[in-house]
Backbone bond lengths (Angstrom), bond angles and torsions (degrees), N, CA, C in turn:
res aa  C-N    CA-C-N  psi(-1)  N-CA   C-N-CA  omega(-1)  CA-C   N-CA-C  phi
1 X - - - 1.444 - - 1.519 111.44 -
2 X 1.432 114.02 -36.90 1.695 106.55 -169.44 1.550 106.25 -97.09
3 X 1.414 120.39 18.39 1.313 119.85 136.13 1.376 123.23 -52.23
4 X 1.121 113.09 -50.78 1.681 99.64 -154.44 1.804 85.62 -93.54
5 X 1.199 141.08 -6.78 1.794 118.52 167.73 1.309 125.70 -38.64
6 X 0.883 112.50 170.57 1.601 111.34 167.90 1.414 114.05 -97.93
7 X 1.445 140.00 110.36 1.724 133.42 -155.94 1.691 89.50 -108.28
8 X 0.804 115.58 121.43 1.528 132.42 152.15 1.435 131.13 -115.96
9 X 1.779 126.56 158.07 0.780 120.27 169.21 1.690 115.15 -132.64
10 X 1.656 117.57 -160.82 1.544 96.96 -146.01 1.491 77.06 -83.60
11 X 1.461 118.70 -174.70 1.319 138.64 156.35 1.250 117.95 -57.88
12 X 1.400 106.41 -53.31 1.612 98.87 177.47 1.444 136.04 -115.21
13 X 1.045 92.25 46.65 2.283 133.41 158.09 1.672 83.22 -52.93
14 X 1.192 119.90 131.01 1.148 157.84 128.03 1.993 112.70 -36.77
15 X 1.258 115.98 127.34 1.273 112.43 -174.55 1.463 133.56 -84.88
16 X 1.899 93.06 16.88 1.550 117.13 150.75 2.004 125.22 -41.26
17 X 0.665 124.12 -49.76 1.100 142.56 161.28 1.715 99.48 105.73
18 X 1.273 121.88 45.57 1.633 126.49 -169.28 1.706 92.63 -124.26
19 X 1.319 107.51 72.33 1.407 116.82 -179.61 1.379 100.36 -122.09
20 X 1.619 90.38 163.99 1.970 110.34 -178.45 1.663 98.72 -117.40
21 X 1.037 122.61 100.42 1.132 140.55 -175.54 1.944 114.10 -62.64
22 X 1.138 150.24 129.67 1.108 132.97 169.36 1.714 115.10 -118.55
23 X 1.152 114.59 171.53 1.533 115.12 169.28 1.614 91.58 -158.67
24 X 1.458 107.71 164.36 1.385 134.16 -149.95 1.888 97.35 -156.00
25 X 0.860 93.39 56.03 1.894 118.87 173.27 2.189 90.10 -47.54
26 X 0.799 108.56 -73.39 1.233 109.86 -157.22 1.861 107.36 177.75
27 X 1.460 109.19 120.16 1.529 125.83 176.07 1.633 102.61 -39.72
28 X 1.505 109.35 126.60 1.499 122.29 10.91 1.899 114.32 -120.27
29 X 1.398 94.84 42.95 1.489 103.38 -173.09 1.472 113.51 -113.19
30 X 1.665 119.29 126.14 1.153 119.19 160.20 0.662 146.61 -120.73
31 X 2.217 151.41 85.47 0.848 115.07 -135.37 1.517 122.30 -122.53
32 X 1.160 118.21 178.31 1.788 123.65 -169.05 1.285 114.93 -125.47
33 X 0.941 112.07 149.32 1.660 134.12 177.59 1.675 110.06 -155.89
34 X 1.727 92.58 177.43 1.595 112.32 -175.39 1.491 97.14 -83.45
35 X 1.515 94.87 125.02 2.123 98.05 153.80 1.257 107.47 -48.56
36 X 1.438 129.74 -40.59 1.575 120.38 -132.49 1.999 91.87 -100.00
37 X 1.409 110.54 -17.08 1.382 103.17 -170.81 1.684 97.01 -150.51
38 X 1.323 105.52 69.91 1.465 97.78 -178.25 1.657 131.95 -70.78
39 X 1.600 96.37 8.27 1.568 121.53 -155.17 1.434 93.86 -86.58
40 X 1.935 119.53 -28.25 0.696 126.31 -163.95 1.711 129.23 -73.44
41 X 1.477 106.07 -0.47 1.270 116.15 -164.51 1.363 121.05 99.86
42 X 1.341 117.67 -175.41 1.434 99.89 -155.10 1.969 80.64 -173.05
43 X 1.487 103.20 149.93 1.654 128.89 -175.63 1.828 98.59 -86.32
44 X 1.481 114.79 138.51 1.152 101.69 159.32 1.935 99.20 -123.81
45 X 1.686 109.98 159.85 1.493 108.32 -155.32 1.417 86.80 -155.58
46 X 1.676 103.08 133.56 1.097 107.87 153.37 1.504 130.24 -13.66
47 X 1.450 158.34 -168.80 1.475 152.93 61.32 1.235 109.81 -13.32
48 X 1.428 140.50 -88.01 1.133 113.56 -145.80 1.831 109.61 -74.27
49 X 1.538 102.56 -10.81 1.307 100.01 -163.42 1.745 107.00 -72.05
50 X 1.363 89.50 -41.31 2.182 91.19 166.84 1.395 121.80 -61.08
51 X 1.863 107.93 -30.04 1.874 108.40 167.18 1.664 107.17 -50.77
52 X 1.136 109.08 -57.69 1.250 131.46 -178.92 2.361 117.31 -29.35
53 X 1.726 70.49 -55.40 1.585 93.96 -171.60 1.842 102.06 -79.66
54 X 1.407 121.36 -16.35 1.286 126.47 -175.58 1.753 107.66 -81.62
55 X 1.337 98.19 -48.61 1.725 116.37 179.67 1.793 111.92 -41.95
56 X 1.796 88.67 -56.54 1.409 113.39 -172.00 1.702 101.35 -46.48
57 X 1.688 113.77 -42.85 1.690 120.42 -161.45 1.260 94.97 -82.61
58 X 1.384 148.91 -43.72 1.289 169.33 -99.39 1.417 99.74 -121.00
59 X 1.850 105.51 -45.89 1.366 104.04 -161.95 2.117 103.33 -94.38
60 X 1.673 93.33 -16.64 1.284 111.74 -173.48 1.526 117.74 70.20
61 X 1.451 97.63 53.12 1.388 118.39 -173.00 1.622 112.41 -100.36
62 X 1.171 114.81 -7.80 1.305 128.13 175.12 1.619 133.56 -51.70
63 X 1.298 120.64 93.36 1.840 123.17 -172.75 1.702 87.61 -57.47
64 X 1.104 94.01 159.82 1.695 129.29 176.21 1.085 111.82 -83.56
């Protein structure tokens, strides 16, 4: 199935190739994987639960 998504990444990814890839299949699922090994499988996540996980990076609320 997560063949045919559309996988994108952000605009301003660095041309390292150490990106988090997303796709947006259809509400309320979004899912993520590795740029570097996309063969490897891939996370599927709520919507709000990735809003959630975006806020968390956004606000730089993130433990180490």
């Amino acid at each position: 199935m997560s063949d045919t998504w559309a996988w994108r990444k952000s605009s301003r990814s660095a041309g390292s190739g150490e990106c988090v890839e997303i796709a947006r299949p259809g509400a309320p699922i979004v899912g993520l994987r590795d740029s570097k090994n996309p063969q490897a499988g891939h996370l599927r996540v709520s919507g709000p639960a990735f809003a959630a996980f975006l806020n968390v990076i956004k606000a730089d609320r993130l433990d180490a």
